[in-house]
C-alpha positions as CSV (number, residue, x, y, z in Angstrom):
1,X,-10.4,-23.8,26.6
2,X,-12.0,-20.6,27.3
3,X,-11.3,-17.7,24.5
4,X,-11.0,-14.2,25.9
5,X,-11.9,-11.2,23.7
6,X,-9.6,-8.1,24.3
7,X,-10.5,-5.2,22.4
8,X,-8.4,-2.6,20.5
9,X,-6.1,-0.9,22.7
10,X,-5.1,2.9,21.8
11,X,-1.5,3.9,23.0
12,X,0.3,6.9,22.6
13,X,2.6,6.5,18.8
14,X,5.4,8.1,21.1
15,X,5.3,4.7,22.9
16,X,5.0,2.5,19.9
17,X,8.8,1.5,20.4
18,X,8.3,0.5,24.4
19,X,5.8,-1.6,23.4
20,X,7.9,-3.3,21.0
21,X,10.9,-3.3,23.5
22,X,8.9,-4.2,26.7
23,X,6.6,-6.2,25.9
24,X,7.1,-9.8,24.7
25,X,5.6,-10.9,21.4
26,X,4.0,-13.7,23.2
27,X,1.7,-11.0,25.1
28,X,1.5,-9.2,22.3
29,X,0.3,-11.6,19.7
30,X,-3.5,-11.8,19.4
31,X,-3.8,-8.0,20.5
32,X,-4.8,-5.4,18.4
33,X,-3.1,-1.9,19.0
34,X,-3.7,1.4,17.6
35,X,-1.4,4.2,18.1
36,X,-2.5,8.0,18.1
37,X,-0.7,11.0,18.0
38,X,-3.3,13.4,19.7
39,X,-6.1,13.5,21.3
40,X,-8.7,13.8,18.4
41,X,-7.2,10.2,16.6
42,X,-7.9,9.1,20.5
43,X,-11.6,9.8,20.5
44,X,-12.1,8.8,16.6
45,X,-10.4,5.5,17.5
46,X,-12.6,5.0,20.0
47,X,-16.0,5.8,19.3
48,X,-15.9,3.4,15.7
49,X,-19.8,2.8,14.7
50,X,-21.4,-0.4,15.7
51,X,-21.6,-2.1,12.6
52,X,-17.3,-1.2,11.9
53,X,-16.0,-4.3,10.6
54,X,-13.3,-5.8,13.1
55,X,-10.0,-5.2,12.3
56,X,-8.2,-8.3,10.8
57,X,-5.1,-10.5,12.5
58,X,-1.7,-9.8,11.7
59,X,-0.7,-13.5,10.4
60,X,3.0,-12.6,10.6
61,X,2.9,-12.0,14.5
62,X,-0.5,-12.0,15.8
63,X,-0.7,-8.4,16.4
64,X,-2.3,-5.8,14.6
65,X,-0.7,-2.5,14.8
66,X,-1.9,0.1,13.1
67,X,-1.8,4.1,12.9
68,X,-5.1,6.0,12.4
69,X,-4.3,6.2,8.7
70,X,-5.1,2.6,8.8
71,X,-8.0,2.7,11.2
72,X,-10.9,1.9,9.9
73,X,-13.7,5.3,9.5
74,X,-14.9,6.1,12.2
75,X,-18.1,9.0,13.7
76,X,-17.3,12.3,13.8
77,X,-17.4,14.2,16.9
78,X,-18.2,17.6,17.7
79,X,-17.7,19.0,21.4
80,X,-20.0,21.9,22.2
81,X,-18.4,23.8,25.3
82,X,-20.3,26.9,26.5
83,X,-18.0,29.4,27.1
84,X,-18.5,29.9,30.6
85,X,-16.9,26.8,31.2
């Protein structure tokens, strides 16, 4: 049997509740999800350093769903946008 790897997925926390609605547990379980409420918990989410421990299974359901208070630490990012842009 062939294992697939999915990685985190980042959703919006306004759709936290859809997900729960729409989509069935047994899609769900095995996933990891992390729900951000703007655009910075977006990009901190997703740029996590290479050695970032992965997050751990949910045993209850399977899936993981956090907020980015539970996130693990991640890089900080600094845009630099001339202002001629």
């Amino acid at each position: 049997m062939i294992q697939t790897v999915i990685p985190p997925i980042i959703l919006p926390e306004r759709n936290r509740k859809d997900l729960m609605e729409d989509i069935p547990e047994a899609l769900r379980q095995g996933m990891d999800f992390i729900f951000a409420r703007d655009v910075h918990e977006v990009i901190d989410a997703a740029l996590q350093p290479l050695d970032a421990p992965t997050p751990a299974k949910s045993a209850k359901n399977g899936a993981h769903l956090k907020t980015m208070e539970s996130a693990p630490p991640s890089v900080d990012v600094t845009a630099i946008v001339p202002s001629n842009a």
